[in-house]
N, C-alpha and C positions, 0 to 999 in steps of 0.2 A: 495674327496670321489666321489663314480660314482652312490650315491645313492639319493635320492630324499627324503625328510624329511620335512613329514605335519609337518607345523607350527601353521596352524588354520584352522576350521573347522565349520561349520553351519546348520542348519539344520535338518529338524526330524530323518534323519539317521544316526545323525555328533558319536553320542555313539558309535554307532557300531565301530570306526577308535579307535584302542588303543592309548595312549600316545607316541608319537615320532615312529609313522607308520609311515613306510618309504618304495619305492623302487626303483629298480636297472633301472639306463638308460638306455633304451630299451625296459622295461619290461612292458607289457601292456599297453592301450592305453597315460596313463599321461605318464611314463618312454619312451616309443616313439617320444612322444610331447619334452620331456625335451631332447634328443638325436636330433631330427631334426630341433628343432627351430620352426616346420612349425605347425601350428593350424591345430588341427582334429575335425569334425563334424562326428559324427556317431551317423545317424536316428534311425538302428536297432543293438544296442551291438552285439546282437547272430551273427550276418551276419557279424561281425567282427573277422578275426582270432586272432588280437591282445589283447582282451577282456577278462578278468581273472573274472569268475562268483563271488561273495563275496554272500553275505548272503543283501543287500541291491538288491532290487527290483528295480533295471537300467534295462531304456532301451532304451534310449537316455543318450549322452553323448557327452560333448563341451569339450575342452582343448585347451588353450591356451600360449605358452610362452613367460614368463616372461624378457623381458631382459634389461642388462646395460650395458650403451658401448659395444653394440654387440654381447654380450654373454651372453647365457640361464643363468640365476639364479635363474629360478623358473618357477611351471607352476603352471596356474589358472584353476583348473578343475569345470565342473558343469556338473550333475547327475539329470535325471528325472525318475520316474516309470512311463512316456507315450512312445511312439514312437514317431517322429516326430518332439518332443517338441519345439525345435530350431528354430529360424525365422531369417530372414536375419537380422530384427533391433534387435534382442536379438546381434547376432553377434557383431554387429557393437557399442550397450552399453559396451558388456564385453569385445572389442578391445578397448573402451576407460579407463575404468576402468584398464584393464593391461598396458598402457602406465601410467596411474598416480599411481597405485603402483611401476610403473619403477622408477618415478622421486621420491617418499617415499623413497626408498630404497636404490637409489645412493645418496639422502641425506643423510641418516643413515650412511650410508658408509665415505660418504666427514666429516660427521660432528665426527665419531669415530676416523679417520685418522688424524684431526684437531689435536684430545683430546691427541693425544698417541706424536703427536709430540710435543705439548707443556707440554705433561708429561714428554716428555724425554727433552725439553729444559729447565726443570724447574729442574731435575735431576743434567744437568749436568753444571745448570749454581749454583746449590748446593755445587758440588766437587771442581765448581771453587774458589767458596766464601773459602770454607776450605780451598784448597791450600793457595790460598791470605794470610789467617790467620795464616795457620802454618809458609808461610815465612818470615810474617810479625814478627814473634814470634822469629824465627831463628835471622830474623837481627838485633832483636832487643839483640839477646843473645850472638851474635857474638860483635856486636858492643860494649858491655860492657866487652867483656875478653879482646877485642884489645885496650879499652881505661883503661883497668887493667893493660894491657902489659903495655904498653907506660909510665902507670904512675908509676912501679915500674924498668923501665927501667933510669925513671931518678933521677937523687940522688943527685941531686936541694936541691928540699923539703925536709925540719924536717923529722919526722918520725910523728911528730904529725898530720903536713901539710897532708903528703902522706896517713895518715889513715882518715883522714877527706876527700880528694878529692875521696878513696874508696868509702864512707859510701855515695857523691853525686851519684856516677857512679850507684850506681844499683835500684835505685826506674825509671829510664827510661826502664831498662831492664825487669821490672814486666808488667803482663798483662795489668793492669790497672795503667799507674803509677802516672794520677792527681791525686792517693788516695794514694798511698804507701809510706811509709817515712822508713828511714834505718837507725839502729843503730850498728855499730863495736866499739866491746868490747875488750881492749887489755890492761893485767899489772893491772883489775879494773877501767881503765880511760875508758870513752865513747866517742866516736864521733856520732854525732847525722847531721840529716837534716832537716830543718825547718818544725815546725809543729810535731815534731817525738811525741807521746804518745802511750805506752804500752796497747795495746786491746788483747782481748781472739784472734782476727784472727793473727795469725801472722807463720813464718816460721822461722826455729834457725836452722843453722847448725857450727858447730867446726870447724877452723881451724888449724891446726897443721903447724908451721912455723919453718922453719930450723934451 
């Protein structure tokens, strides 16, 4: 934006400035200041062309800018109803004072710039954890059809055998599987896996076999 935007204000005039008063760089003596970088001292406003009357009783007026790494970010204006008002040590306080709201500021800045990137490393070391866990999930789902495959590919085992080494294969396949136990039902006989007992939590599904 090329506009200049009071942030604070003090003062017995400070009312008179509405909420987020702001103006354009260039324009009057602060928007000038905030355009050239370079500090203005004006004794007498009126003997000023740059000088935009308000309803505040100026007539002396200091401005100074603000800046960070080089660049205006702000200016520091100050307003009297005398002529004159200004002194070389007024000067040279409120050149000190605008160097230590410089170094406020480019903190604010370093410390917001901090914030956003350990927000976003904290984001995306999030997506990572999830990836991790979905593939973690996957191998663990893969891994049980391939050792399904394998184990009906061979025709070794019983039929009892081969429904019993099922009913092992899939409690590593579950989210959690030091807690999971499996039971396949076939013909009314059971095959079960150690520890197996019937709780409300559980999951059923049919198979339908050739």
């Amino acid at each position: 934006s090329n506009a200049l935007v009071m942030c604070s204000k003090a003062g017995e005039y400070a009312g008179h400035f509405p909420p987020g008063h702001r103006i354009q760089q260039g324009e009057g003596i602060v928007g000038s200041v905030g355009m050239s970088g370079e500090m203005k001292l004006v004794n007498q406003v009126y003997d000023d062309p740059l000088y935009i009357p308000t309803l505040i009783p100026t007539q002396s007026e200091l401005s100074l800018p603000i800046r960070v790494a080089g660049e205006v970010v702000g200016v520091l204006d100050v307003q009297s109803p005398q002529p004159n008002a200004f002194t070389d040590e007024d000067i040279k306080v409120l050149g000190t004072l605008v160097d230590q709201m410089a170094v406020v500021i480019e903190n604010a800045r370093l410390y917001e710039a901090v914030q956003k990137e350990l927000a976003e490393r904290k984001r995306l070391e999030g997506e990572r954890q999830v990836l991790i866990y979905d593939l973690g999930v996957r191998v663990k789902e893969l891994t049980a059809l391939h050792h399904a495959t394998r184990l009906f590919q061979n025709t070794a085992p019983s039929e009892p055998e081969t429904l019993q080494a099922l009913a092992e294969i899939l409690p590593p396949a579950w989210q959690y599987p030091e807690i999971t136990v499996a039971r396949v039902t076939v013909d009314h006989k059971e095959y079960i896996t150690a520890g197996f007992v019937e709780t409300p939590w559980m999951q059923r599904a049919a198979v339908n076999l050739p």
